[in-house]
C-alpha positions as a printed Julia matrix, in Angstrom:
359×3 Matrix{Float64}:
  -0.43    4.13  -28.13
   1.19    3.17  -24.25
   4.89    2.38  -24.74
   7.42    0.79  -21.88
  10.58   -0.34  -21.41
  11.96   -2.81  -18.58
  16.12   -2.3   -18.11
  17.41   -5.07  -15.88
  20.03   -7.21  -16.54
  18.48   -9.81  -18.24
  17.19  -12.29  -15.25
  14.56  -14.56  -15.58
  12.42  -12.76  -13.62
  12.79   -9.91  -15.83
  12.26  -12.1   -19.44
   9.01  -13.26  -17.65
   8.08   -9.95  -16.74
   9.09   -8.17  -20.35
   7.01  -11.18  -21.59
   4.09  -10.28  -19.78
   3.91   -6.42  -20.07
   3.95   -7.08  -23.97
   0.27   -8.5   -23.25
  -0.71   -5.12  -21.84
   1.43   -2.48  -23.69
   1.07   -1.45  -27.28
   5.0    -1.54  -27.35
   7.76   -3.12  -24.65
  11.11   -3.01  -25.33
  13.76   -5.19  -23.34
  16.94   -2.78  -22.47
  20.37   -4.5   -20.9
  21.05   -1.96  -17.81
  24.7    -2.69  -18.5
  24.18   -0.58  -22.22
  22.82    2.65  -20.25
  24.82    5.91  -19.7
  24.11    9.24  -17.91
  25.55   12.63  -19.58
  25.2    15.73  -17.65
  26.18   19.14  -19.68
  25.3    21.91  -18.17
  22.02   22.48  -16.94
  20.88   19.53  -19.3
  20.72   15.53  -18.46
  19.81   12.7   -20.34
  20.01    8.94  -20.24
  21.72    7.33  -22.92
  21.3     4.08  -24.53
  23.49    2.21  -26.47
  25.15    5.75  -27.16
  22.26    7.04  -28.04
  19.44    9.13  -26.42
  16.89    6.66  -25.04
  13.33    7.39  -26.83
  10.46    8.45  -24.39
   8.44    5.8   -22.76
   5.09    5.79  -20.8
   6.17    3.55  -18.08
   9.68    2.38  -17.76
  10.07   -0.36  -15.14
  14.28    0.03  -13.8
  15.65   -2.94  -11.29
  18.93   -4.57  -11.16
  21.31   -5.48   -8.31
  23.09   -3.46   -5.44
  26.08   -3.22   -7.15
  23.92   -0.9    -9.81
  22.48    1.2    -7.02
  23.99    4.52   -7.96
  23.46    4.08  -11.87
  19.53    2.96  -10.91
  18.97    6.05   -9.0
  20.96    8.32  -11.59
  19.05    7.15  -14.3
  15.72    7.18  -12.76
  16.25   10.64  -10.91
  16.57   12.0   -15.16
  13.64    9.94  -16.17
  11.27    9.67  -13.62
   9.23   13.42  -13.9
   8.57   12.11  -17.9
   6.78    9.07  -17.12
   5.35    6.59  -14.8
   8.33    4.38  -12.63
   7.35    2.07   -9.92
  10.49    2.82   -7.76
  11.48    6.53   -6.95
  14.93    7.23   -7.69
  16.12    7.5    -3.76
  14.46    3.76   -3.17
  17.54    2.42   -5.02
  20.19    4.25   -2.2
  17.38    3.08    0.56
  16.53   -0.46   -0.45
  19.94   -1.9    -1.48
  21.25   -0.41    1.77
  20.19   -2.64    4.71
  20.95   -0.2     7.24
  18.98    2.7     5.54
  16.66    0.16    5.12
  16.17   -0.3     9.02
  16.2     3.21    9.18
  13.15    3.6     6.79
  11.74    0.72    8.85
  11.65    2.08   12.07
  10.56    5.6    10.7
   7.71    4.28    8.99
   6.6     1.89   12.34
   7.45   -1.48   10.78
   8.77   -3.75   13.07
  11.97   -5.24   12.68
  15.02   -7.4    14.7
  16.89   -4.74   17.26
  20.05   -3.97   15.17
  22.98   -2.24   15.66
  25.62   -0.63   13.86
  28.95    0.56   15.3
  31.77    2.3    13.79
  35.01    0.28   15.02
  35.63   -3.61   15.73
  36.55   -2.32   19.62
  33.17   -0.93   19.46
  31.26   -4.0    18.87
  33.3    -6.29   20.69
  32.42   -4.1    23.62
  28.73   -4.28   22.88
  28.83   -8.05   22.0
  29.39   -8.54   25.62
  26.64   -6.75   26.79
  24.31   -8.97   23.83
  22.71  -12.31   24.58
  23.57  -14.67   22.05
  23.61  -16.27   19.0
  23.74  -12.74   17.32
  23.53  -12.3    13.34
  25.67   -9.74   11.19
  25.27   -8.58    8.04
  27.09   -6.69    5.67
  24.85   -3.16    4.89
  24.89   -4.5     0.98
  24.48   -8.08   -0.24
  21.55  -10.25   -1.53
  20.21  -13.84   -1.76
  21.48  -14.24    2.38
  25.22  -13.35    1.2
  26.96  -11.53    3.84
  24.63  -13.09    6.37
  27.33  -14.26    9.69
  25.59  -16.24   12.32
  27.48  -16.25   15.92
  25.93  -18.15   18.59
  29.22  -17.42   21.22
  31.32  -14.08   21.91
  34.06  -16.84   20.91
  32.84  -17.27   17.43
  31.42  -13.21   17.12
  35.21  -12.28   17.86
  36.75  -14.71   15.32
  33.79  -13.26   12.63
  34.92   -9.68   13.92
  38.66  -10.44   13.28
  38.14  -11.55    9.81
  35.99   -8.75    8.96
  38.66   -5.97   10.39
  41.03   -7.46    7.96
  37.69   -6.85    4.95
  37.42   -3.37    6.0
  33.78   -3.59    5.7
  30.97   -1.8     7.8
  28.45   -4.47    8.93
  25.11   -4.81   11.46
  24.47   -6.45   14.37
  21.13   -7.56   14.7
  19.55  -10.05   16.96
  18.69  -13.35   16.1
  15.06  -14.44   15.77
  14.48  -18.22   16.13
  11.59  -19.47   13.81
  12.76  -22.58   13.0
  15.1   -21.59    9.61
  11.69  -20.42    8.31
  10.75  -16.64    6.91
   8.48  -15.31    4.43
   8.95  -13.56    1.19
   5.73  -11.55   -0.07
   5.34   -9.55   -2.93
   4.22   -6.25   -2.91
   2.19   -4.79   -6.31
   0.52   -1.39   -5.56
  -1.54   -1.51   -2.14
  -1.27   -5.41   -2.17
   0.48   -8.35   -1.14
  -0.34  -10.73   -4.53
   1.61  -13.63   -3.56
   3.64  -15.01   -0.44
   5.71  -18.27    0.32
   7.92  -19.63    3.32
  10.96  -20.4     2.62
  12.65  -22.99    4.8
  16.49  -23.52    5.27
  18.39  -26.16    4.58
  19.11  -28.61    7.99
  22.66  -27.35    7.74
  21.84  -23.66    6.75
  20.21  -20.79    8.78
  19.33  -18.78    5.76
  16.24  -20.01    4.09
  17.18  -18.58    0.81
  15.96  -20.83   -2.09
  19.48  -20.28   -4.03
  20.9   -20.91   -0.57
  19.83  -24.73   -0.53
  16.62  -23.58    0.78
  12.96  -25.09   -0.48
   9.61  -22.92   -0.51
   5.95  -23.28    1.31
   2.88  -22.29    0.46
   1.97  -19.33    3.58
  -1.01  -17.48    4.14
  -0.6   -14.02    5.69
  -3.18  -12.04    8.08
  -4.3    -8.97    6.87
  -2.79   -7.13    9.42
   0.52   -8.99    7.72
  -0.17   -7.49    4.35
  -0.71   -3.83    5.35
   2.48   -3.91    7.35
   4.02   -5.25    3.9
   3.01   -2.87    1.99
   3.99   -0.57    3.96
   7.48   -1.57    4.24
   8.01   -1.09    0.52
   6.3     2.44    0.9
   8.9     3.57    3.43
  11.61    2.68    1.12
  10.05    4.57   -1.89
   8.52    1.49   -4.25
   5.04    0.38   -5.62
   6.34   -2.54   -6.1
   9.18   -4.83   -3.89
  10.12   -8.49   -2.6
   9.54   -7.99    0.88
  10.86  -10.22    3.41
   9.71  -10.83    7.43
   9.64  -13.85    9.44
   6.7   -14.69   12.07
   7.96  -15.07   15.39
   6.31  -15.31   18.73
   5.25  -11.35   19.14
   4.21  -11.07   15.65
   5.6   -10.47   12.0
   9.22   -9.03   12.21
  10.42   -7.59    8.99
  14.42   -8.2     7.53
  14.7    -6.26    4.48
  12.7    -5.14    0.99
  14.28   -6.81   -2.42
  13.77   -4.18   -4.99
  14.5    -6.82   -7.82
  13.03  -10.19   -6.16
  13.48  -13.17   -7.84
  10.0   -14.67   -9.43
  11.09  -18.37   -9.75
  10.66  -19.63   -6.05
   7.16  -17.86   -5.53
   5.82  -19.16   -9.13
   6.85  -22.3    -8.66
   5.54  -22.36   -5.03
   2.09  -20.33   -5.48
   1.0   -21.01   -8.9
   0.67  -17.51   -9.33
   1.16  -15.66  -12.31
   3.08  -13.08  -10.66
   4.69  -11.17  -13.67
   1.18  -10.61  -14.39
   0.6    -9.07  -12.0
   3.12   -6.74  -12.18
   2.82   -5.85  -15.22
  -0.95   -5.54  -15.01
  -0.35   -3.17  -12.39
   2.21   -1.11  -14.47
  -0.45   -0.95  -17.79
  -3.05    0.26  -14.72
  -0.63    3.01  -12.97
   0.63    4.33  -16.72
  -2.73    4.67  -17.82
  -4.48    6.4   -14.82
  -1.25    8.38  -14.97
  -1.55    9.66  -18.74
  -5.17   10.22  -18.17
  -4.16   12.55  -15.3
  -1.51   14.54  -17.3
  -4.11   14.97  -20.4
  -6.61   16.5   -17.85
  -4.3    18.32  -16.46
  -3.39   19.53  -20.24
  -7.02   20.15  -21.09
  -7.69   22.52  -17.95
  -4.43   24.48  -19.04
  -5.58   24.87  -22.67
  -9.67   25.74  -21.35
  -7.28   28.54  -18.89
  -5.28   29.81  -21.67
  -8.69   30.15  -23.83
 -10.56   31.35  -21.17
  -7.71   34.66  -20.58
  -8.72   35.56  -24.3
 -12.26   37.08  -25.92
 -12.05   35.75  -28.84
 -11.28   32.44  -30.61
 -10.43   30.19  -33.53
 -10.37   26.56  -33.87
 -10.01   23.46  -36.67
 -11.69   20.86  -36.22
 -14.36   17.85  -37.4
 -17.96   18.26  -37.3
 -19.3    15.58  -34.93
 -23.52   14.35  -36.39
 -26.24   12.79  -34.82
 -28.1    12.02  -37.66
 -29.24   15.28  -39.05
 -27.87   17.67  -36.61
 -24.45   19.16  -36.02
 -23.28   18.36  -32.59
 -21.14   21.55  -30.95
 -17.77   20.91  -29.24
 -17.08   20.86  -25.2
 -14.32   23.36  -25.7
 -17.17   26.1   -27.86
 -19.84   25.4   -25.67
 -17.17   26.41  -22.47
 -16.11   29.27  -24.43
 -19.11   30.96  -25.0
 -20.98   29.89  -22.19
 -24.23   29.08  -24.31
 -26.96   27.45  -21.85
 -30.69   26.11  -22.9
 -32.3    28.67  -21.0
 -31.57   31.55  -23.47
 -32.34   32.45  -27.43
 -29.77   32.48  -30.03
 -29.58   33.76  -33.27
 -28.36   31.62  -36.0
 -26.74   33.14  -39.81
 -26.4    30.4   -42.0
 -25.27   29.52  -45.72
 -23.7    27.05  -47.22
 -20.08   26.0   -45.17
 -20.84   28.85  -42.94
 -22.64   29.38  -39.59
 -22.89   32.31  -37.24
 -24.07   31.8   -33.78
 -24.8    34.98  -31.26
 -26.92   35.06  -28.33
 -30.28   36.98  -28.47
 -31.55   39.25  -26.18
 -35.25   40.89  -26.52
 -35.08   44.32  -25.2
């Protein structure tokens, strides 16, 4: 039996997605990320649910928003070396962090908007200067274009900066990249891109955000597109991500990767059954992953065998119609072959097998 769990906080995108892994896995069970605790005693950790010890799981998908960054990585960091997990514990710090984010970017060759960051107000009023304008800054956390400030004057950047001394908030300065309100969000399962829509702002908006008045577009990307894609939810330590670019006139320029995308725009857009998808792709990974750890088991018990001259084991008789069929693991262990003799000793419920050598 394959068991999962998906802990989220309850989104659409998630219902659809427990929905669909229940077609797939023998058993799914739907946990509220709000309900989980870490305990750390000692040199033991363990992830608790509901007050209890969660049960063990084959696959366990884990998303939620920034503001559950820390808990995400905690709980995945305990869980992650028992069973298969699409995002590695450090993608939660990376990919709800939009400057680490750049950082991961630029490491792993993705291209992306120039972007700043700069540790004082003075600082970046003395760089907006030098800057050709309109200018965009974000705040390093946010989602669904919050915390997105457009400037198109050093008038209106200093009235932005103002207000944000008095938030105390670090925030980026990245250059703005004029493609007509219009970017793409493509999701990433695996080593492909299975769906991808343009989203298109509002006439009085500059984020194209559906939940930001925006309205989606079918888009079809290059393949050159979709490596790059995949590659920026790579760098940021996921198998699977809401990745989000925009094509301007030297090529695709990437913004950020969602590590808990919303499903409802690029559904209703593509007609594609992305929950599927992913969960198709979760069933795939869990399985390949078991079937690795049960080799991996099988060489370690052949090993431990193999360090000893003599055996005993329990087990079923396997027939082919009249004759008795002997084991992998026996026929390893004695390292019978059809090239030699062998004599047998037989009764009833009892067999002896040795090798026989004419002298």
């Amino acid at each position: 039996m394959v068991n999962a769990a998906i802990i989220s906080l309850g989104s659409t995108s998630s219902q659809w997605t427990y929905e669909a892994m229940k077609n797939y896995f023998d058993e799914v069970d739907n946990l509220q990320l709000k309900d989980m605790e870490i305990s750390f005693s000692g040199d033991k950790s363990e992830v608790l649910y509901r007050g209890e010890t969660i049960k063990r799981y084959d696959c366990i998908f884990a998303k939620g928003s920034f503001r559950y960054a820390q808990l995400l990585e905690s709980l995945t960091a305990v869980l992650e070396r028992g069973c298969y997990m699409p995002i590695r514990s450090t993608g939660f710090t990376v990919g709800h962090d939009k400057l680490l984010t750049q950082l991961s970017l630029h490491q792993a060759g993705v291209p992306m908007p120039t972007t700043y960051q700069v540790s004082t107000i003075e600082a970046a009023k003395n760089l907006m200067e030098k800057l050709n304008f309109p200018l965009i800054l974000k705040f390093p956390n946010g989602t669904g274009g919050k915390g997105v400030l457009y400037a198109d004057s050093v008038v209106v950047a200093n009235g932005i900066l103002d207000a944000l001394s008095a938030l105390r908030q670090p925030f980026l300065i990245q250059e703005f990249i004029d493609t007509g309100g219009r970017d793409v969000r493509a999701i990433v399962v695996g080593d492909k891109v299975v769906a991808a829509y343009q989203r298109v702002a509002s006439k009085k908006e500059i984020r194209s955000n559906i939940h930001s008045g925006g309205h989606g577009e079918p888009i079809s990307l290059d393949a050159h597109t979709k490596q790059l894609c995949v590659k920026a939810a790579r760098a940021v330590g996921a198998d699977m991500a809401g990745v989000d670019l925009m094509i301007s006139h030297r090529g695709p320029v990437f913004l950020e990767v969602n590590l808990s995308p919303g499903l409802q725009g690029v559904v209703s857009t593509t007609k594609i059954d992305v929950p599927d998808k992913i969960a198709e792709f979760l069933f795939t990974q869990t399985k390949a992953r078991n079937e690795e750890i049960g080799k991996e088991k099988s060489q370690q018990i052949f090993q431990e065998l193999e360090e000893n001259s003599e055996h005993e084991m329990i087990t079923a008789l396997e027939f082919k119609g009249n004759k008795i069929m002997i084991p992998q693991l026996i026929t390893k262990l004695t390292q019978f072959n059809e090239h030699a003799d062998y004599r047998f000793k037989a009764k009833k419920e009892y067999l002896e097998i040795s090798r026989f050598d004419v002298k």
